[in-house]
Structure formats: structure tokens, C-alpha cells
Backbone bond lengths (Angstrom), bond angles and torsions (degrees), N, CA, C in turn:
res aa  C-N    CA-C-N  psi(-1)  N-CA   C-N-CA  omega(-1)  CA-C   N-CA-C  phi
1 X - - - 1.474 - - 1.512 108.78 -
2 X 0.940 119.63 149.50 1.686 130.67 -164.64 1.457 81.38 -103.49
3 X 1.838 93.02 154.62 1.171 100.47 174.16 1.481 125.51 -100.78
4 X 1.162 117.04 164.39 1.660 118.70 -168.34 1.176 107.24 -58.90
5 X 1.564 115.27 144.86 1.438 131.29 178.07 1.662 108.32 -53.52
6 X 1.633 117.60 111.35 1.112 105.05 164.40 1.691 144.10 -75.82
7 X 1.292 92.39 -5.82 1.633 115.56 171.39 1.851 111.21 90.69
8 X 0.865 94.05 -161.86 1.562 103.70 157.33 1.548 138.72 -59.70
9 X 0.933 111.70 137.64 1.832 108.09 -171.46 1.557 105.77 -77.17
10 X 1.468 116.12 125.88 1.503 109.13 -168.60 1.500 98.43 -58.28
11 X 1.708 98.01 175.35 1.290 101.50 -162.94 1.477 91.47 -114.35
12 X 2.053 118.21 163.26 1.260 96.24 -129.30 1.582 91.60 -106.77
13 X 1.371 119.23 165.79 1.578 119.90 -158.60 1.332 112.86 -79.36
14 X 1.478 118.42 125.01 1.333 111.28 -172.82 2.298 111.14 -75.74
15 X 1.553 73.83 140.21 1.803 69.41 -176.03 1.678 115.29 -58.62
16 X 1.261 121.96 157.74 1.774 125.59 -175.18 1.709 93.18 -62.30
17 X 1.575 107.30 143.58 1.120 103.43 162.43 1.875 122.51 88.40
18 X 1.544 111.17 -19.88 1.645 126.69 -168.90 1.246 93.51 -109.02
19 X 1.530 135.09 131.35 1.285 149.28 122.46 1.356 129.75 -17.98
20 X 1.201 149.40 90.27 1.560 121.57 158.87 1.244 127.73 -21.04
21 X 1.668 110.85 148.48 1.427 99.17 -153.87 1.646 84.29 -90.98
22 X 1.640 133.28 -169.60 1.065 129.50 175.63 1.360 95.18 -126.24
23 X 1.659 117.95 171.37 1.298 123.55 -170.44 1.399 88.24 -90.35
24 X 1.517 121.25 172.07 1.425 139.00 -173.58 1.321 109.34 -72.21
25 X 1.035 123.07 141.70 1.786 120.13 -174.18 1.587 95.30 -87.00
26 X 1.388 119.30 128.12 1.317 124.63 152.11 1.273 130.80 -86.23
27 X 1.171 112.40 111.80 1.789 130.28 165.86 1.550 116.92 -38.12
28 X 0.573 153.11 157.38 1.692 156.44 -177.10 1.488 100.49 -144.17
29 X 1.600 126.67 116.16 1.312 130.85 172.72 1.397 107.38 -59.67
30 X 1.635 115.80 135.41 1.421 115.96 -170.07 1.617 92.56 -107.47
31 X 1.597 91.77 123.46 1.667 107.96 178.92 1.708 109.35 -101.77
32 X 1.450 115.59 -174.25 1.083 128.70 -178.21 1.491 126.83 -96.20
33 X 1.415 91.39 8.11 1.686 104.70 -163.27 1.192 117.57 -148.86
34 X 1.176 157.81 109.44 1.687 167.17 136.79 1.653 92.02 -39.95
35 X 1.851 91.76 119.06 1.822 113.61 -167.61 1.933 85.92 -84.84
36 X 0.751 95.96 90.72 1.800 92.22 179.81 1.746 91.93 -79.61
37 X 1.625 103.86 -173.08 1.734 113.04 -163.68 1.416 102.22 -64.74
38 X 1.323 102.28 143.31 1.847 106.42 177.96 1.603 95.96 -101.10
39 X 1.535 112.53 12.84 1.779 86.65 167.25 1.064 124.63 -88.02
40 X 1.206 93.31 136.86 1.593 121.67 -166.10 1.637 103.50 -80.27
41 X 1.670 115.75 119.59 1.421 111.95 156.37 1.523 133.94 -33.07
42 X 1.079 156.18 136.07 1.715 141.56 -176.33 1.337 115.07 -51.76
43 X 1.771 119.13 -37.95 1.433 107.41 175.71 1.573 110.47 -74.16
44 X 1.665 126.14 -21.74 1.444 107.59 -179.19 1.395 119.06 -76.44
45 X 2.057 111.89 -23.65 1.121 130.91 165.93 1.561 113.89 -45.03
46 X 1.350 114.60 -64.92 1.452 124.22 177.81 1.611 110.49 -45.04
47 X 1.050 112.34 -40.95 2.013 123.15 -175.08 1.341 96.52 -80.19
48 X 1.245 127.79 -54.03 1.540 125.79 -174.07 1.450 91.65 -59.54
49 X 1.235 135.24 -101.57 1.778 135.20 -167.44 1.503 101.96 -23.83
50 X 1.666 130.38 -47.16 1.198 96.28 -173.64 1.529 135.47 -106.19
51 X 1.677 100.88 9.03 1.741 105.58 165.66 1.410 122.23 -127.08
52 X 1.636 116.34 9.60 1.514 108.23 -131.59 1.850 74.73 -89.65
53 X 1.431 144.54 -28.14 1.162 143.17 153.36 1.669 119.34 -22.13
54 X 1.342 112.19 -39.63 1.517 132.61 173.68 1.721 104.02 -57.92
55 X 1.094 98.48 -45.52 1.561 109.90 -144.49 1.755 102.69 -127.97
56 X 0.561 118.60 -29.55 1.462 108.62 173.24 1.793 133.27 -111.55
57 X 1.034 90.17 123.28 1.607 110.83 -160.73 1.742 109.36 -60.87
58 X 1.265 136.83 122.65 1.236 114.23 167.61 1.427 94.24 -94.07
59 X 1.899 90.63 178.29 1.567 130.40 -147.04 1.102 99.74 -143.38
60 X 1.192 129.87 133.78 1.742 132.59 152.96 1.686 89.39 -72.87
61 X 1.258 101.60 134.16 1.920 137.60 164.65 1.566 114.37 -84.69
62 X 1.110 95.72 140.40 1.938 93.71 165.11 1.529 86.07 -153.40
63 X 1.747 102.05 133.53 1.179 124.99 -167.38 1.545 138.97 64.02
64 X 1.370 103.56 -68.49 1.835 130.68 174.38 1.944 111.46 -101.26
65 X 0.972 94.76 150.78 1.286 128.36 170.82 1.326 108.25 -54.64
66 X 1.439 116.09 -36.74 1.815 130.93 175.62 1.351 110.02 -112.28
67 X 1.325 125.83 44.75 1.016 121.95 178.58 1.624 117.26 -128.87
68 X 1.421 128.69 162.73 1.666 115.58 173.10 1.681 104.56 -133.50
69 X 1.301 95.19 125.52 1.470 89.41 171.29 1.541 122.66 -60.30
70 X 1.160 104.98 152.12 1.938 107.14 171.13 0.740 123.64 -76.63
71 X 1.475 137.77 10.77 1.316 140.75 140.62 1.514 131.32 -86.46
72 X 1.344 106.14 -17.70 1.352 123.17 163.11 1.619 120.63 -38.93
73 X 1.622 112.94 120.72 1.762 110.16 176.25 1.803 95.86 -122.06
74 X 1.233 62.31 175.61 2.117 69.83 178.02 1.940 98.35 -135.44
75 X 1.108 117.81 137.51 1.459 134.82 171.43 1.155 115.31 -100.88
76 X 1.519 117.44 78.52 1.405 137.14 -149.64 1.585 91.51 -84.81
77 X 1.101 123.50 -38.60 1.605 124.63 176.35 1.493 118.85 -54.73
78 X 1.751 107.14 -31.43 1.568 89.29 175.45 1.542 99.04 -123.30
79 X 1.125 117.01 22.21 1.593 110.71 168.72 1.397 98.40 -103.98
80 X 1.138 136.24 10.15 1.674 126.96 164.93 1.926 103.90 -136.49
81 X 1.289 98.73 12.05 1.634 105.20 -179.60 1.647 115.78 49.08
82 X 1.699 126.38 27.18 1.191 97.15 170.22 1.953 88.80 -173.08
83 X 0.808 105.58 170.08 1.690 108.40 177.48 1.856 92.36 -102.77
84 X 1.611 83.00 122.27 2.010 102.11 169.57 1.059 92.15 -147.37
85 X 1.729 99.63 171.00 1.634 90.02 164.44 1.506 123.07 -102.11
86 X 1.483 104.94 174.06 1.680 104.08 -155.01 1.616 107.56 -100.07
87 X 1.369 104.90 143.95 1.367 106.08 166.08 1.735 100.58 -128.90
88 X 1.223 101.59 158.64 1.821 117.81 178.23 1.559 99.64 -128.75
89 X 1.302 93.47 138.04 1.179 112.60 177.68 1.988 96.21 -114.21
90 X 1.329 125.88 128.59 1.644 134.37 155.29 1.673 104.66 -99.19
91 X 1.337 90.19 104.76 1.750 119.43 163.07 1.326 104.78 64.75
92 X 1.093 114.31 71.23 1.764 123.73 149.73 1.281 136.47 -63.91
93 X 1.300 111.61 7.38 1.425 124.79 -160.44 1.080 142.36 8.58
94 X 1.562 135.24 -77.57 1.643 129.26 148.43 1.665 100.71 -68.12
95 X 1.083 109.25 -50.60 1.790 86.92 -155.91 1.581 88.29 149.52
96 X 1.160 138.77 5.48 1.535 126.09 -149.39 1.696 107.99 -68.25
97 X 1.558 106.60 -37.84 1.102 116.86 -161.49 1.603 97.09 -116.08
98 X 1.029 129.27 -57.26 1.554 139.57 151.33 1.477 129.09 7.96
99 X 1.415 103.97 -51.19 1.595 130.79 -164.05 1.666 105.23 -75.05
100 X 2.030 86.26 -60.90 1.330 87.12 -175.20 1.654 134.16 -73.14
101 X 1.732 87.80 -21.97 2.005 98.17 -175.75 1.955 89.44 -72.52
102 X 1.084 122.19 -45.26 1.726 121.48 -173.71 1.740 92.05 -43.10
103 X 1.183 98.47 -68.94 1.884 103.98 -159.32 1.252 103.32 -41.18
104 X 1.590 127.87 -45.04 1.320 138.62 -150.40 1.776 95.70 -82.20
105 X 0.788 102.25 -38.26 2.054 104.05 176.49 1.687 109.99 -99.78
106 X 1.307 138.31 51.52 1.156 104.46 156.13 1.494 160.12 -48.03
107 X 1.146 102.59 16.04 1.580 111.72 -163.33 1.690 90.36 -118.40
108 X 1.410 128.21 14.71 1.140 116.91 -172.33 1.960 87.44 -136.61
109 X 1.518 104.24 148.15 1.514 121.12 162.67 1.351 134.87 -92.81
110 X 1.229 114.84 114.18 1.503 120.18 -142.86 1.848 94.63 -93.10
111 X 1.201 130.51 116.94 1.803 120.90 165.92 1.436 99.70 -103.26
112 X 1.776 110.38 122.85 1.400 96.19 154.62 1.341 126.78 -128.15
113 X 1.148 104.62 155.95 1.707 111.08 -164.74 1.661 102.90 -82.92
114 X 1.237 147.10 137.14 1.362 128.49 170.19 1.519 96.97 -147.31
115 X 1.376 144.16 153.93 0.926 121.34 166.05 1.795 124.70 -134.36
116 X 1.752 93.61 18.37 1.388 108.98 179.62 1.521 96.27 -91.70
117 X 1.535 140.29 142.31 0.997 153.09 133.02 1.063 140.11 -11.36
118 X 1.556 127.83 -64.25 0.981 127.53 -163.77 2.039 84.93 -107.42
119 X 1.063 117.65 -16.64 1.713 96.46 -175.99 1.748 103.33 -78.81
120 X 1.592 109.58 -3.52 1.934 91.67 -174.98 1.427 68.93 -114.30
121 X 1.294 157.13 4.66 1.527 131.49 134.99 1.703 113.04 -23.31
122 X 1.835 89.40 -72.43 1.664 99.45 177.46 1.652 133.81 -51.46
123 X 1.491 98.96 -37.27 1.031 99.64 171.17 1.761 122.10 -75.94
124 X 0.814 110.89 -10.94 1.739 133.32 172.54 1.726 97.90 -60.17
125 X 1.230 100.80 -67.17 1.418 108.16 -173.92 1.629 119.70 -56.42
126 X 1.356 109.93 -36.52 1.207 141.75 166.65 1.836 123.88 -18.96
127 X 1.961 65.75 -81.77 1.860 93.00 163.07 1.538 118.70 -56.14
128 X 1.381 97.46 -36.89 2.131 101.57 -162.30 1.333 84.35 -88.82
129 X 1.131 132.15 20.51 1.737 132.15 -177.65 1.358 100.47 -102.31
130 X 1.478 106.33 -62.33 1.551 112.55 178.86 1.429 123.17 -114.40
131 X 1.260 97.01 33.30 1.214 97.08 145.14 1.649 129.19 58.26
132 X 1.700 88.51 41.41 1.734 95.23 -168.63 1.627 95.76 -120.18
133 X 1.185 99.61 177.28 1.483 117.07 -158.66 1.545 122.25 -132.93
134 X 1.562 116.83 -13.17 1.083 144.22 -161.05 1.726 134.00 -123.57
135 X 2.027 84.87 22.66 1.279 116.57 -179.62 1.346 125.82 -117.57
136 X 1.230 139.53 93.28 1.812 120.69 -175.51 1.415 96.70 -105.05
137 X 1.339 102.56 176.90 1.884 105.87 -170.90 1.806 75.33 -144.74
138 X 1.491 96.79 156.31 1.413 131.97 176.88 1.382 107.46 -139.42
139 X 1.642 130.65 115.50 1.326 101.34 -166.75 1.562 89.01 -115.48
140 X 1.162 118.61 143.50 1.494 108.15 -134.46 1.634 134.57 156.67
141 X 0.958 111.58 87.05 1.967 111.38 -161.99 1.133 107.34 -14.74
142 X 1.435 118.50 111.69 1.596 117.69 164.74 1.532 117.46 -43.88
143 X 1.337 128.71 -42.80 1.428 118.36 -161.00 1.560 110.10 -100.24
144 X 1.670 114.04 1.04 1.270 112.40 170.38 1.472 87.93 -114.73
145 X 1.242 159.51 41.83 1.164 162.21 108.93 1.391 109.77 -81.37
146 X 1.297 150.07 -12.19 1.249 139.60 163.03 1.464 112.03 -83.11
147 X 1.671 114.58 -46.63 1.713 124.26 164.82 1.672 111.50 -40.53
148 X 1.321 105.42 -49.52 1.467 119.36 -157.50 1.511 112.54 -77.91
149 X 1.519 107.13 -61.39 1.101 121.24 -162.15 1.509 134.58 -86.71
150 X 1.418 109.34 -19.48 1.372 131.32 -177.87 1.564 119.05 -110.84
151 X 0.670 120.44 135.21 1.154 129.56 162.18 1.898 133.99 -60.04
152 X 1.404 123.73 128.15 1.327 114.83 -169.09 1.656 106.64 -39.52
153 X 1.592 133.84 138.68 1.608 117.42 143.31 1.290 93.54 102.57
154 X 1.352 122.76 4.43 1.482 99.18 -163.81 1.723 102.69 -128.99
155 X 1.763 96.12 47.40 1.765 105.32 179.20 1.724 105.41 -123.20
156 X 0.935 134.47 101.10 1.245 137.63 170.41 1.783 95.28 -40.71
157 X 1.872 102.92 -68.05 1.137 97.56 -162.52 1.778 92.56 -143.72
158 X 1.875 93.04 171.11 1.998 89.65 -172.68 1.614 81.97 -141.05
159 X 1.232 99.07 134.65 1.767 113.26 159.34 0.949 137.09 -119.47
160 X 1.512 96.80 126.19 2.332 85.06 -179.88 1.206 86.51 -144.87
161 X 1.727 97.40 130.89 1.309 118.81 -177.57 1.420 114.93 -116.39
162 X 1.243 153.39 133.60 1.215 157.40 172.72 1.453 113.37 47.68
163 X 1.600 112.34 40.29 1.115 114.44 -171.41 1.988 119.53 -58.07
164 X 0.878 117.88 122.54 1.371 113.49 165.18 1.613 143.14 19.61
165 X 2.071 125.09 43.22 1.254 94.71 -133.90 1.192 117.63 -84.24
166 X 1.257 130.78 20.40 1.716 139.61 166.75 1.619 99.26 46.33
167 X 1.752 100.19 68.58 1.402 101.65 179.44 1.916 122.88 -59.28
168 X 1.025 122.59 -30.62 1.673 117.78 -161.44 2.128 82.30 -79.49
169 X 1.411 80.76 141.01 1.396 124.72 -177.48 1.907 93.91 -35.45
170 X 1.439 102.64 -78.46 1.681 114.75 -175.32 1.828 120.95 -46.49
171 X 2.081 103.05 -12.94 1.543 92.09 172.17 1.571 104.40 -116.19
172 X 1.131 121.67 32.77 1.349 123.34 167.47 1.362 121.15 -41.42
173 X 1.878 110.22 -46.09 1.344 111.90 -168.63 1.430 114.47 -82.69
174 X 1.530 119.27 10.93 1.250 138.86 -178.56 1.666 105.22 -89.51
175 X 1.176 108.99 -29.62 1.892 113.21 169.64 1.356 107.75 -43.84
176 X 1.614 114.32 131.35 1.244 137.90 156.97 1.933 125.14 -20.13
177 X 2.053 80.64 -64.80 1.636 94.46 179.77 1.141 115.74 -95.66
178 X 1.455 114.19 103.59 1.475 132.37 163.70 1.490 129.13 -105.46
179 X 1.165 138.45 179.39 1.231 122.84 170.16 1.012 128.09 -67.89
180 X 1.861 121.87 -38.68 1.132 125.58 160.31 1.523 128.98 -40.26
181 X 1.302 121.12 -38.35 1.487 140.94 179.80 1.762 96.64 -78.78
182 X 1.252 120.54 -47.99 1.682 113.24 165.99 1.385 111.64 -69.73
183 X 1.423 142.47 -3.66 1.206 116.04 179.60 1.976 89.53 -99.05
184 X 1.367 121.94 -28.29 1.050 80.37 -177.94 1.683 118.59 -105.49
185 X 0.946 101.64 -8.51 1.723 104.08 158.13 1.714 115.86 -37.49
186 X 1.106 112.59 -40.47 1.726 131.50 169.55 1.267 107.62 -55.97
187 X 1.241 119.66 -44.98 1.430 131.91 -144.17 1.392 86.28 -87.05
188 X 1.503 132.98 -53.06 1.398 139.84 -126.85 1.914 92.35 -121.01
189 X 1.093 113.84 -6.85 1.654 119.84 175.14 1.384 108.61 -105.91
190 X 2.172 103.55 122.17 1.738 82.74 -166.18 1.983 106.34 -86.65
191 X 0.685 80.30 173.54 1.672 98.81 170.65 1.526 130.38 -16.31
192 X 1.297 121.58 68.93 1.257 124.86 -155.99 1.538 115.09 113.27
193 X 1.445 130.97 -4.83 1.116 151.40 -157.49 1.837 106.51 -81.66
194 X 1.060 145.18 111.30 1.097 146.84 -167.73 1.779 123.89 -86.78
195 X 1.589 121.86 120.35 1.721 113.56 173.88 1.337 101.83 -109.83
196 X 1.382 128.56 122.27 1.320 140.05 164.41 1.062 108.48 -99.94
197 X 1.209 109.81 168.59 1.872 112.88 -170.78 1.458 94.47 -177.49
198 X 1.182 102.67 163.59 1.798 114.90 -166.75 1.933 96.59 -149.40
199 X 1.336 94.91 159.66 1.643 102.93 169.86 1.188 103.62 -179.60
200 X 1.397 101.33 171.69 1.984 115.07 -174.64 1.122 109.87 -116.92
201 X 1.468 114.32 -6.71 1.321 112.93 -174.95 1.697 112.77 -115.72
202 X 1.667 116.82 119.15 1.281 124.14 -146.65 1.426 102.08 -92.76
203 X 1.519 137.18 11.67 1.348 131.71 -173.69 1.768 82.78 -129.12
204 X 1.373 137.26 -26.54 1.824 115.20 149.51 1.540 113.14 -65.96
205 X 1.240 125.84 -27.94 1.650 121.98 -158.84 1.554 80.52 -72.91
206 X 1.099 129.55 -45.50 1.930 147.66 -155.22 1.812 85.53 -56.11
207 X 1.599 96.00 -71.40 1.577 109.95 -168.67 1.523 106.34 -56.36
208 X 1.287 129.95 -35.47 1.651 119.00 -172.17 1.290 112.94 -53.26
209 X 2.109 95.32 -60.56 1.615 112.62 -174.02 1.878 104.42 -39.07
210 X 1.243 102.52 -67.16 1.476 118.87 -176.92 1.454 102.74 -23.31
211 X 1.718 114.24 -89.53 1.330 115.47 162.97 1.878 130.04 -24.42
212 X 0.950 103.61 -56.30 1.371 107.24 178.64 1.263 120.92 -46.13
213 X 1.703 108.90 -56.56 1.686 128.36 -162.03 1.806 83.83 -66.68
214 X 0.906 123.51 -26.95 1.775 120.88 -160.33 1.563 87.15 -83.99
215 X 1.172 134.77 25.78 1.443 107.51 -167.37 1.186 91.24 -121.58
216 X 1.644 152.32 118.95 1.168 141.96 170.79 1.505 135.25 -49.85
217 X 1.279 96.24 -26.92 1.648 110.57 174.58 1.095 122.38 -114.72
218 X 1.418 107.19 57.52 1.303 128.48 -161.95 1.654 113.63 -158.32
219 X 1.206 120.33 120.66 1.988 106.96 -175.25 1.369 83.02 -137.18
220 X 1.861 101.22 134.80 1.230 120.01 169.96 1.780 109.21 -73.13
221 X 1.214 109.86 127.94 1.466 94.89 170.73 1.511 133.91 -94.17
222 X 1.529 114.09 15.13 0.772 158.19 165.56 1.593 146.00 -100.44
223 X 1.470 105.01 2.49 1.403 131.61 174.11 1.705 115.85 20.21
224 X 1.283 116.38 85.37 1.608 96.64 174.53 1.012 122.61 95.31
225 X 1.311 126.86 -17.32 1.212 150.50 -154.99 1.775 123.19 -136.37
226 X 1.351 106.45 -178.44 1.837 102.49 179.10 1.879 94.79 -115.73
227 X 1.326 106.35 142.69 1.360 127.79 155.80 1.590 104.65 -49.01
228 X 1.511 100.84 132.16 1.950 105.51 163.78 1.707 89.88 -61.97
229 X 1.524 76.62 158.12 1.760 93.34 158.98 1.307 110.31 -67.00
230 X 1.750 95.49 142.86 1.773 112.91 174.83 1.529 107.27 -80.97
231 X 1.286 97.66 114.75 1.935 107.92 -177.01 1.483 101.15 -45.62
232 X 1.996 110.08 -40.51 1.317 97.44 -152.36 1.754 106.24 -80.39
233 X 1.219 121.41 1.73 1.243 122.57 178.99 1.645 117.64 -76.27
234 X 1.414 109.50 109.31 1.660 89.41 -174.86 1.921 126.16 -76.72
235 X 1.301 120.94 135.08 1.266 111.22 154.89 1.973 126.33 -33.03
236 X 1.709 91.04 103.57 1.623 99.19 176.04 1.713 94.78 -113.21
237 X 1.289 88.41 167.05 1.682 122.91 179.72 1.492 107.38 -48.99
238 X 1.124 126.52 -30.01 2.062 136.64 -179.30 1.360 92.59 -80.68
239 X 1.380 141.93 -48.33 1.457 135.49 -122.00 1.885 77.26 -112.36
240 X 1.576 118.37 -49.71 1.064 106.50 170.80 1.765 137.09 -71.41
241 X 1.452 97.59 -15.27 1.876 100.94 173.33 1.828 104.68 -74.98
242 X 1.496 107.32 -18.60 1.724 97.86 167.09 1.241 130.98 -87.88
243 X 1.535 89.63 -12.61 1.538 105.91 -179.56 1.733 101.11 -84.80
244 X 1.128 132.95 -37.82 1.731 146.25 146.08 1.341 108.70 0.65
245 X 1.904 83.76 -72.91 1.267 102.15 -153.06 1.695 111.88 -87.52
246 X 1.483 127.93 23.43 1.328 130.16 154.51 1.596 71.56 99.00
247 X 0.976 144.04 32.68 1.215 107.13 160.82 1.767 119.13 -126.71
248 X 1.797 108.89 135.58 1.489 86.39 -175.64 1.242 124.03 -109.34
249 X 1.179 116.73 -175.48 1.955 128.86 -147.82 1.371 101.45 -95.53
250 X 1.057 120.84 132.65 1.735 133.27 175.28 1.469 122.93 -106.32
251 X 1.132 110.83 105.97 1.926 96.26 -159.62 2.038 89.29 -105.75
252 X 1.057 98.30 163.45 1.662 110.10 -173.32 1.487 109.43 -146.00
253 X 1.126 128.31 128.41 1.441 136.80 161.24 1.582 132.90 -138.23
254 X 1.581 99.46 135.99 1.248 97.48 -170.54 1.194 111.46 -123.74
255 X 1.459 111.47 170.89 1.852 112.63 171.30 1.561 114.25 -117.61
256 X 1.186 107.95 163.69 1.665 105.19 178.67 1.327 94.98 -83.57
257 X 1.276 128.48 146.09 1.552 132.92 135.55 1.499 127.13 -132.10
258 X 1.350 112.05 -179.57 0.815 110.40 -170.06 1.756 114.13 -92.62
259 X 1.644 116.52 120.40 1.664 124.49 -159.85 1.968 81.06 -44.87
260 X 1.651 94.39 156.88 1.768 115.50 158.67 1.101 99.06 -67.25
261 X 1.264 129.38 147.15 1.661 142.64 156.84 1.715 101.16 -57.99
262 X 1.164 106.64 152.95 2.126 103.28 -176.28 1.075 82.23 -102.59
């Protein structure tokens, strides 16, 4: 006869007077984006299965689904089949504005960063809609895909348009444009290389400039002031529900230069 189950090994006696120790608190990297559901509607499903191979770039991952390892490169020469120069787009979402500034420049290579699912679904469809060639998608943290993936000097131009402005006070540090994202936006735009950016919301347009002007390798061309609107940017459905809603558009542009010597 076997002997009776002795159970579990008691657990062991804490000494008089000692605390349990606690496990290590883990930090959580604070990003720019809440990964909301990646399910995909059936028509973005259908477009994703049948071009997103066309059009979308893989990435070596570390950890997340939105993440790029630091060893990660990208072979921009044969993932767009030709040497142009590069522009990045951070969070284009469907394509609203995307589609049409790409079509309008062919002689230039469009990278965009997006990292919702089913909107570079749309924009997938977008492209295989009209039929352009001069678009890849990375879906994929823009600013650990700009660290990671690119090389210093090698940005004609960087766009961020109506980025996210995480109005309540406590998610501020959740904004896109930070300094960190300006030092390496600098880094990765060559010499004369231009970042425009637009928004509706006039206490982020406040915070970009701020950030920006602090960036040494960086000259507002616009001193003090807001950028005219970019003709080549078209009026979409976001840019107009702020415009709706009494609120107006702040456009910003900068140039790379070269930091003053201290």
C-alpha cells in the first residue's frame, strides 16, 4: 500500500520581527500609444491576407507585438526596389492623407510607422487601390523604429500629423513629441532635411514648439511662431472634425542643422 499523500511542504517560518521580502517592482516602458483591439473587420481582413506581403515590411520583435529589437535593420534598397530619398510618415492611419501626398511625389519613398492593425489594414487596401508603389508600412513604434531601424542622415523628410494629443493633464507623458523623439528625429534627418507636424490641439502645438526649439539640431523655420499650412497636405475628415469643433490647426516646421559648437 502506498503511502498517504503528504501534501505540500509547509511553508517556511518567517523569523520574529522580518518582513517578507517583496518581488521587484516592474517598470512598464511608457509609450505613445494604447495597443487597442487588432481585430480586424472582414473587409480589412480580406486586404490584409491579400497585399499586406506587398506592403508591409517585417521587423525582428523583442517582447511586444509593437516593439523593434536593437538589432533590427531594414534594407530600404530592396524593400522599395530602388535608391530615392526617404520620407517617414508616424501614424498615418488609414491612408487619409498618406495616399494622396505619396501619389503626388513619386520620385520619393514613403516609410510609415502605424501601429494600429486594422488602420494599416486600410491603408493596405488603400495603396492596392491606387496603385502606388512608393509606400512600405512598418507596424511598429515609430521612435524605436527610427532608433533601430534607420540609419543616421538618411531622412529627407519626417511627418507627424495629428498625432495623438492625450489631452487630460496626467497623460501628457504619453505624447508622441518629446525630446527623446527630437533628439533622434535630428539624428536620423540629414542635413537640411525637414519635420513638419500639424495639430488641433493648441496647448500640444504650445508643448511641441517648446520641445522642438530645445532641440539643438533642430531650427525652427518659423521662429516663435506657427508654420502656414502645407498646401501639399490634403484636407481629411480628423483635421476637419477639429476644425468643426472650433478648433484651429497648428502646423510646425523644422530643419536639421548643424548643433553650435559650446
Amino acid at each position: 500500500m502506498s503511502a498517504p499523500d503528504a501534501g505540500p511542504p509547509p511553508a517556511p517560518v518567517q523569523p520574529a520581527g522580518e518582513r517578507p521580502a517583496r518581488p521587484p517592482r516592474v517598470h512598464r516602458e511608457v509609450v505613445s500609444f494604447v495597443r487597442r483591439s487588432a481585430r480586424m473587420r472582414p473587409n480589412q481582413r480580406r486586404a490584409w491576407d491579400a497585399h499586406h506581403e506587398r506592403f508591409v515590411l517585417p521587423v525582428d520583435r523583442r517582447e511586444t507585438s509593437t516593439s523593434v529589437d536593437p538589432d533590427a535593420r531594414l534594407d530600404l534598397t530592396a524593400a522599395f526596389g530602388r535608391e530615392a530619398p526617404l520620407v517617414v510618415e508616424i501614424g498615418p492611419g488609414p491612408g487619409d492623407s498618406l495616399v494622396a501626398m505619396a501619389a503626388a511625389r513619386p520620385e520619393v519613398d514613403v516609410l510609415a510607422f502605424e501601429v494600429y492593425e486594422p488602420a494599416a489594414a486600410q491603408l493596405v487596401s488603400a495603396l492596392h487601390r491606387a496603385g502606388l508603389d512608393n509606400v512600405r508600412i512598418v507596424v511598429a513604434d515609430a521612435v524605436a523604429g527610427l532608433q533601430h531601424l534607420l540609419p543616421a542622415g538618411r531622412l529627407a523628410e519626417l511627418w507627424t500629423f495629428f498625432p495623438d494629443p492625450w489631452p487630460k493633464s496626467r497623460h501628457h507623458k504619453r505624447r508622441l513629441v518629446s525630446p527623446a523623439l527630437a533628439a533622434v528625429a535630428a539624428e536620423r534627418l540629414q542635413l537640411g532635411g525637414t519635420w513638419r507636424l500639424a495639430t488641433d490641439w493648441e496647448d500640444y502645438a504650445l508643448a511641441m514648439r517648446e520641445v522642438l526649439d530645445a532641440e539643438p539640431g533642430l531650427e525652427n523655420l518659423h521662429p516663435g511662431g506657427w508654420a502656414p499650412r502645407w498646401d501639399a497636405r490634403p484636407l481629411t475628415r480628423f483635421e476637419q472634425r477639429g476644425l468643426d469643433a472650433g478648433r484651429a490647426v497648428h502646423d510646425l516646421t523644422y530643419r536639421r542643422v548643424t548643433p553650435a559648437a559650446p
